[in-house]
N, C-alpha and C positions, 0 to 999 in steps of 0.2 A: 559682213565687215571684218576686216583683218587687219589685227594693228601688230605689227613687227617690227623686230630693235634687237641692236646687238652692240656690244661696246664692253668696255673696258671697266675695273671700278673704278672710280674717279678719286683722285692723287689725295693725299692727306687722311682716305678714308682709314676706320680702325673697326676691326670684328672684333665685340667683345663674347666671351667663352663663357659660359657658365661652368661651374665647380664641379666636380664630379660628383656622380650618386653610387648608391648601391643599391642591388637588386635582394629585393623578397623572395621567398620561394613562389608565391602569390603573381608574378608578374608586377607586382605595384611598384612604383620607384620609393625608393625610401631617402630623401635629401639629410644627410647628414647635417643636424642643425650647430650656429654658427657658437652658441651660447648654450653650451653643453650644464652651463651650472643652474640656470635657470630653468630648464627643463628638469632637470632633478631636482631641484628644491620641490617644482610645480608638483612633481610624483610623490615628493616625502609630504607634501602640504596633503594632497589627496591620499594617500594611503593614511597616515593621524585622521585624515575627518572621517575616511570609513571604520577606519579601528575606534574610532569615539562614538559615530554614530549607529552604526549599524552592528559590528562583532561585542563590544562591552554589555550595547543594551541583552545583545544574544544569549551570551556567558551570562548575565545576570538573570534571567527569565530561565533558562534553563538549570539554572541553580536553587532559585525560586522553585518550579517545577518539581525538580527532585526532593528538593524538602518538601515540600506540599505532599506530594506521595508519598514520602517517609512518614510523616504526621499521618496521613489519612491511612495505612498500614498500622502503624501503632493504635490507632482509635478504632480502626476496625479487630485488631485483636482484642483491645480490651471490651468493647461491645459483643466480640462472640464470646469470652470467656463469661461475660455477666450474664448472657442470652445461656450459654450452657448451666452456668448454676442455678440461674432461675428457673430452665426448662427442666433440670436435672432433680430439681428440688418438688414439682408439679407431679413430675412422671415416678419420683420416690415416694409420694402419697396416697398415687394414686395405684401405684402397683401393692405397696404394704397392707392396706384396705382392704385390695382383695386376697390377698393371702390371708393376712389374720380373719377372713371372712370366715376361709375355708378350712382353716384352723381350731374357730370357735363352732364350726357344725362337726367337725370329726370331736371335738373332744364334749359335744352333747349331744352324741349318738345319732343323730341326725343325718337322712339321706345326704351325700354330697353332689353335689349337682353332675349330671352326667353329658357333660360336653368335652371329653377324653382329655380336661387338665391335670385331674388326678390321676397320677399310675398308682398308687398304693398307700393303704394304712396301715398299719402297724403296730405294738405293743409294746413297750420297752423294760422288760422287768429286768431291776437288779444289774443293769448296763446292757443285756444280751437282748437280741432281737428276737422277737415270738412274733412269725407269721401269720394269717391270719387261719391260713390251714394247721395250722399246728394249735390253735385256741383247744383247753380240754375242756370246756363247759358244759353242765351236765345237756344245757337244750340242744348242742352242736353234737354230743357225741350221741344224745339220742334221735337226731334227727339224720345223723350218721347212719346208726344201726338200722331206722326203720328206710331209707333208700337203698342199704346194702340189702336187704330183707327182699325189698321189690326187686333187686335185681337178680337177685337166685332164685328167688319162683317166676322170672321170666325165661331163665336160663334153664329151667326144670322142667316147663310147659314144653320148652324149644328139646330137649332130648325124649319127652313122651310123645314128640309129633306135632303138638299142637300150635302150630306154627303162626296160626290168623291169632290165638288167645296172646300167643309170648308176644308176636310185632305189635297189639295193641299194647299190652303192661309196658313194653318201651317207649312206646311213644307216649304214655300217660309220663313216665321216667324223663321226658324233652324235658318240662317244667321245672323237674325239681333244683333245689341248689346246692345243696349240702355236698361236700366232697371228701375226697379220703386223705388218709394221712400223709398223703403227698401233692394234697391240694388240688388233685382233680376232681371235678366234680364227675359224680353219678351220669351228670345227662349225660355226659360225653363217652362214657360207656356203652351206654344205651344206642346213642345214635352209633357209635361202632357197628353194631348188629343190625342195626337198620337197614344202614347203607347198602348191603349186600340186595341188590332188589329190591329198594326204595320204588316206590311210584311214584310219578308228581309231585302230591299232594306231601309224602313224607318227606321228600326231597325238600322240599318249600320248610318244612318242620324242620326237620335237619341243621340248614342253613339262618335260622332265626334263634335255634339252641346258643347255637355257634356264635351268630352276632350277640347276644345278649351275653354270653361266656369272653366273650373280648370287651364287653365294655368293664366288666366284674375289676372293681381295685384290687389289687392282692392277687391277681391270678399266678401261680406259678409256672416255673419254666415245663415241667411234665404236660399242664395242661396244655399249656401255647405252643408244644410239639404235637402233642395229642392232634388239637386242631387242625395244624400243617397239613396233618395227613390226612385227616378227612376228608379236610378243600382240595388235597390234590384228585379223592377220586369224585369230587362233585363237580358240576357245571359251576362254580361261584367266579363271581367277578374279581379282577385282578387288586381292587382296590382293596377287598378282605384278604387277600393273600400278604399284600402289605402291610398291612395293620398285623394280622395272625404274625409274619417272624418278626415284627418289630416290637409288639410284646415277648414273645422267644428272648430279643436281645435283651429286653429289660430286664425281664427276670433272674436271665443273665448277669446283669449288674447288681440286683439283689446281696446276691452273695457277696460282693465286694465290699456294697454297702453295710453289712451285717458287721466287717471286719471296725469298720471304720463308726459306728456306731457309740465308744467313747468321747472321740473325737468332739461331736453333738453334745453329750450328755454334760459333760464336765464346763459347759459352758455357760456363763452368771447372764447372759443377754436371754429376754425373755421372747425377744422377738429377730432371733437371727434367723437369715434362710441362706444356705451356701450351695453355690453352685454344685455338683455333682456328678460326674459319668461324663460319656461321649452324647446322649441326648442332647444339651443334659437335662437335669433333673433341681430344683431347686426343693432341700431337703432343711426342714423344721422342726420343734419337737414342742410340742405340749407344758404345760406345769413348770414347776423349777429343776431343779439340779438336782435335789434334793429326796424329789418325790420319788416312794418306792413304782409307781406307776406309771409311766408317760404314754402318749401316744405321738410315734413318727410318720410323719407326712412327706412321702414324695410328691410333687407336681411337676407336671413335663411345662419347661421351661421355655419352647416354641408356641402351642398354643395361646398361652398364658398371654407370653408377652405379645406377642401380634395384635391381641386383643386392646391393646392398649395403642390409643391414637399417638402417632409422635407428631410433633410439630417440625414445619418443612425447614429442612438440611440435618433431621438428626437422625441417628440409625443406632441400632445396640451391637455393640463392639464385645461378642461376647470372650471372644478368642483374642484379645489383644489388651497390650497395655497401654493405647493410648485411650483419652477420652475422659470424659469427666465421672468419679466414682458416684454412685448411687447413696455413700451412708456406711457405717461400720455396720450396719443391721444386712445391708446386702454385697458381701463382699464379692469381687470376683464381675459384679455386673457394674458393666461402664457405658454412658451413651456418648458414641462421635458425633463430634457437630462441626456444621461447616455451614451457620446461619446465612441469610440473606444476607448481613452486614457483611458477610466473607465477600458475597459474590458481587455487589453494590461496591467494595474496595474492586470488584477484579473490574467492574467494568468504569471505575474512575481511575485507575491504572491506566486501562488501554487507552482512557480518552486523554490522561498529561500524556502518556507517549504519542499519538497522534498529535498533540498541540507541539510536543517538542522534536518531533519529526518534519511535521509544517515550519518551526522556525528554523532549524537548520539548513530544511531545504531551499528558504527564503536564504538567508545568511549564505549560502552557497549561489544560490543565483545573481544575490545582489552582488557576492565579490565577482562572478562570473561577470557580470552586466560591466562593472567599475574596471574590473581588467579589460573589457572591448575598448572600454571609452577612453581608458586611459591610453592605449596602444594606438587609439583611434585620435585621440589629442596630442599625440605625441607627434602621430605621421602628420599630423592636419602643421602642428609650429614648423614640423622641419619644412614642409611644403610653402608654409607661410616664407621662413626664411631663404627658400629656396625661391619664392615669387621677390621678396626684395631683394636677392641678391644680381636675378635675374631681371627687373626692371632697372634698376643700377646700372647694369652695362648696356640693358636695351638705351636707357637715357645718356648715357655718357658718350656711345657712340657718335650719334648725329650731333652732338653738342661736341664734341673733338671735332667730326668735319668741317662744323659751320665754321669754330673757332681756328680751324688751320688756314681755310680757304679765307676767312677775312683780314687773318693777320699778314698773307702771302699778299693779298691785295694791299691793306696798307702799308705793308712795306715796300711793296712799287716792282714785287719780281712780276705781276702778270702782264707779259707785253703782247701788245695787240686786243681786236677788240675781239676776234673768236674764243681767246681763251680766256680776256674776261668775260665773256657771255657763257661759258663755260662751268667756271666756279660760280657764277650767279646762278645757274641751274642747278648746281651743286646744293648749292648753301637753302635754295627753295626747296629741292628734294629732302633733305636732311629737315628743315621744319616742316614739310607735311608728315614726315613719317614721326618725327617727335610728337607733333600734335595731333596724331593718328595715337602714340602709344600713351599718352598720355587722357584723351577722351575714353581709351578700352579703359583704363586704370579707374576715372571718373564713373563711366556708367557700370561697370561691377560693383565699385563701392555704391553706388545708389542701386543698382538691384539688390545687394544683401542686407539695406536695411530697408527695403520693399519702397524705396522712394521713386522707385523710375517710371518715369508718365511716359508716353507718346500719345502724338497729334494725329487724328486718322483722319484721312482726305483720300479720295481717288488719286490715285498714281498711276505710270505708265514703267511697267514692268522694264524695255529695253530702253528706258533712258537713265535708270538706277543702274544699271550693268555696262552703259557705257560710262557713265559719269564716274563709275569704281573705275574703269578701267583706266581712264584718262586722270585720276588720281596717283595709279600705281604705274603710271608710262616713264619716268624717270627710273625708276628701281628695277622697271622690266627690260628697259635698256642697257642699265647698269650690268647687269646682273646677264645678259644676253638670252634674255628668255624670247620665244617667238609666244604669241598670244592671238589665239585663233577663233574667230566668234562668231558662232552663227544663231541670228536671232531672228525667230516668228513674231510677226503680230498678235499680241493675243490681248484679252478685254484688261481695263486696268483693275485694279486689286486698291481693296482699301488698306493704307498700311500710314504708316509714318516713313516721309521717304527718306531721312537719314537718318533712322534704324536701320532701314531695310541697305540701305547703300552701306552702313558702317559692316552689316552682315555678311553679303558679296564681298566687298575688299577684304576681309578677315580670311574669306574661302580662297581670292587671289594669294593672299600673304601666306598660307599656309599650304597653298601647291608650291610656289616659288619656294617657300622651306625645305620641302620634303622631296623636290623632283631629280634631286641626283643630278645624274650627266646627262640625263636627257631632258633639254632646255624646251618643252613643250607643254603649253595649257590650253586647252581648248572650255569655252564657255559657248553653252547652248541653252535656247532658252526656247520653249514650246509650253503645248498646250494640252492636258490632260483631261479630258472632259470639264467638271469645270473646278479646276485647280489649274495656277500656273506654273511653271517646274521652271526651278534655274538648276542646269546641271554646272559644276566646273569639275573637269578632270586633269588629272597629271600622271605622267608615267614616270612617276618615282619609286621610293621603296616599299612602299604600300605599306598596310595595317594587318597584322594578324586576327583571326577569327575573333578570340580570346579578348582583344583589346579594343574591338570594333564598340563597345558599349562606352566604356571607359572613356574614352576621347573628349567625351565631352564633359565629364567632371571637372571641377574647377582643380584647377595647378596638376594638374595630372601631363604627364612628361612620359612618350614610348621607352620604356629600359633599353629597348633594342638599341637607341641611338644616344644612348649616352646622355652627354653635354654638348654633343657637338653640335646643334642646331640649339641658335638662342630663341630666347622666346620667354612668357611667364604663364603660361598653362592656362592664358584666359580667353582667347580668341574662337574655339567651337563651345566655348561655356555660352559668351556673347552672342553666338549666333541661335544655338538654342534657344536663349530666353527670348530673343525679340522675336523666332519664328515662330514660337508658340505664343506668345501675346499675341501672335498674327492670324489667331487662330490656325496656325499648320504646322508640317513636321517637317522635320531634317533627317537621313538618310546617307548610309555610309555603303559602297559597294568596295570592296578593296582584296586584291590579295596580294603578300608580300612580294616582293619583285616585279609587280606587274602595275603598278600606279594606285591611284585612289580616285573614285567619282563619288562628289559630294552634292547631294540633291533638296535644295528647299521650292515645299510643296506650298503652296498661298492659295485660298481657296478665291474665286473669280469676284470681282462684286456683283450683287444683285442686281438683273434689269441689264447685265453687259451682253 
């Protein structure tokens, strides 16, 4: 079937123009709204309720926050500084204890224990330092003479030849302890002469003189060279080689120490120990100030302290001045602390800045989110404005024709009965399309506040698409469009049939918009397996890629064309929604210059 027409517009009539727009970089139309003050008050209303609701609370919490940190930094210092004195106060008791241990066994003769804390005892007479190899008592200088004794009649056996008698009297010589007046001992002469041709067994002798002579207090520097050299021509492990020059160096500091010896002496503290040397050495002294006698105590100041347990974050700061001091009795030693309470602040630190990280991020989102929606409410009133402006002149038009043609009538100009029969088709044309534009206005506003019902009954597919057609026959005459239709039998479709007719005539009205100078619409209607297909095509200006989705947004308006085609951006809104209550879809094929084919898909009814 093929319904064709061509003709003139019909006299009185008026094309109302929509306003112009401006274009986005986005392709979107942006209608410049009418009521520029209200839309900014709306922005100044929403931007106050985000700065009150969302950025103050932020500012306020994040300031909270940081005082909260601040506090919790102050309370964590002062819990490590109380945590230092208390721990500082524990590990001062328990180190003095064992010093005055060792203290009250040097000065009642008494072995000192021998796990190498002690380096050296000592004598103090009259402020000067008497070593212990330097003692002239009569047991030491006779126990002198009788080891010097055994070692020249070993030395004596050894030039008569008798070489098995002399290497025995030396190794008898391992044992002794007694030393000369430069505080070597005997044995280590002895093993000298040994060494030359040791065997195993003396070799083993040797090295046991040796170790028992480095553990000796008071060793002096002659002897701890002495030694060096012996370990260098013996098999000995590297760990006595260590020990051998690091008594070397101590004895070494001896003499330093000797200098410094008033220092000590003149001091009223009965129990001071002051750091000492590069060891170093923590050095005390016996008795009063007073006393013609004292006795001076080195202890190596590594051992010592190691031995004492610290509690976890503290460490001895021996070389520094930060740290908490130990007491006027132990100058010079300080413990650092960096308690639990330190590290319990660091890790409630990280968690406010996590928390004040997450607000801000939020406080950034959300103004992110309020700027869419503001930008987004902004485009939505100009578009609103831009739909009343544009139903306005959709309305005004046919209400000027109706209103020329029947005032021409009443006033008695239309003579004859063809040209009255004329404007009566006029004036019928102009109220269907008003009450055509006026029912899209209705059922948009009932779809957007979800009120729209339709009636589902079987229907007959090509009597919806004539019955549009023969609705739109006046305007397609008007208008000189030819309209071309070929239509299959196909089963009926359960729909509401004016939905579905308002749906068709919107796809008529919107070829006849868009088809330029070539006055051609073809409507085909077939059969898809089982879905029904209404095609309507036009060879208009067609639809770019980009905006093929678009189309069917509500008040959505092609940039490309301006204002020049009226309309109010709700006609493929309409067609969508009832296609898809229809359970089916709507489809755009188009490329610019070349036309548009718009295709609703309606699935068959059951049983057809």
């Amino acid at each position: 079937m093929a319904v064709l027409g061509s003709g003139p517009l019909s006299r009185g009539s008026r094309v109302g123009r929509a306003p112009a727009a401006s274009h986005s970089p986005d392709n979107s139309v942006r209608w410049l709204p009418y009521n520029k003050g209200t839309v900014g008050t709306l922005r100044l209303r929403q931007t106050l309720l985000f700065v009150g609701a969302v950025i103050v609370p932020s500012v306020v919490l994040v300031a909270l926050g940081i005082r909260s940190m601040r506090q919790e930094e102050e309370l964590a210092e002062k819990r490590t500084f109380e945590e230092s004195r208390r721990a500082a106060g524990l590990i001062r008791q328990e180190l003095t204890t064992k010093l005055e241990s060792i203290k009250l066994q040097a000065a009642a003769g008494r072995d000192l224990p021998r796990d190498g804390a002690v380096a050296f005892v000592a004598r103090v007479v009259g402020g000067t330092l008497v070593l212990p190899w330097e003692e002239s008592g009569n047991q030491v200088r006779a126990e002198a003479r009788q080891a010097e004794a055994v070692l020249q009649r070993a030395l004596g056996l050894q030039k008569e030849g008798q070489q098995n008698a002399a290497r025995a009297l030396n190794r008898r010589m391992l044992s002794m302890r007694a030393a000369d007046e430069y505080g070597v001992p005997f044995a280590l002469y002895a093993a000298r002469r040994l060494v030359e041709g040791a065997s195993a067994e003396e070799r083993r002798e040797i090295v046991r003189c040796l170790s028992q002579a480095l553990e000796t207090p008071g060793l002096s520097a002659p002897a701890a060279y002495l030694i060096l050299e012996l370990l260098d021509r013996l098999p000995a492990d590297a760990v006595m080689r260590r020990m051998a020059a690091a008594r070397a160096e101590e004895m070494e500091e001896i003499g330093h120490l000797a200098a410094e010896v008033p220092r000590f002496g003149h001091t009223g503290a009965d129990s001071l120990w002051v750091l000492f040397g590069k060891s170093p050495w923590l050095v005390g002294m016996t008795g009063k100030p007073r006393d013609p006698s004292r006795l001076l105590i080195a202890v190596r100041a590594k051992p010592l302290l190691d031995s004492i347990k610290l509690a976890e974050g503290f460490r001895w700061a021996l070389d520094s001045a930060a740290g908490e001091t130990l007491g006027e009795n132990l100058p010079g030693l300080r413990l650092a602390a960096m308690p639990p309470a330190l590290r319990t602040n660091s890790r409630s630190r990280e968690f406010y800045l996590a928390v004040l990280m997450l607000v801000v991020s939020v406080t950034a989102f959300s103004a992110w989110l309020m700027s869419r929606d503001a930008r987004r409410e902004a485009r939505l009133n100009a578009l609103r404005a831009q739909f009343v402006s544009s139903v306005s002149h959709e309305l005004k038009t046919p209400v000027s024709t109706i209103r020329a043609c029947a005032e021409l009538m009443e006033m008695g100009r239309v003579e004859g009965g063809q040209a009255t029969s004329e404007y009566l088709k006029t004036i019928v044309g102009e109220s269907e399309r008003l009450t055509r534009l006026v029912d899209g206005v209705l059922d948009f506003s009932r779809i957007e506040q979800g009120k729209k019902t339709y009636r589902f009954q079987p229907v007959a597919i090509e009597e919806i698409v004539r019955s549009a057609a023969r609705a739109l026959e006046y305007p397609l005459v008007q208008g000189g469009f030819a309209l071309c239709m070929n239509v299959d039998r196909v089963p009926p479709v359960q729909g509401d049939r004016l939905a579905l007719e308002q749906a068709v005539t919107n796809l008529l009205t919107n070829a006849m918009k868009y088809s330029g100078d070539r006055r051609e619409i073809e409507v085909n209607v077939i059969r898809q397996g089982a879905r029904a297909v209404i095609r309507v095509q036009d060879h208009g200006v067609g639809i770019a890629a980009e905006e093929q989705v678009k189309v069917f947004e509500r008040f959505y308006r092609s940039p490309a064309l301006g204002g020049n085609v009226p309309g109010a951006g709700l006609g493929l809104t309409l067609v969508a929604h009832v296609v898809q209550a229809h359970g089916g879809n709507v489809t755009v094929e188009s490329k610019p210059g070349d036309g548009s084919v718009f295709s609703i898909l309606l699935p068959i009814a059951e049983g057809a």
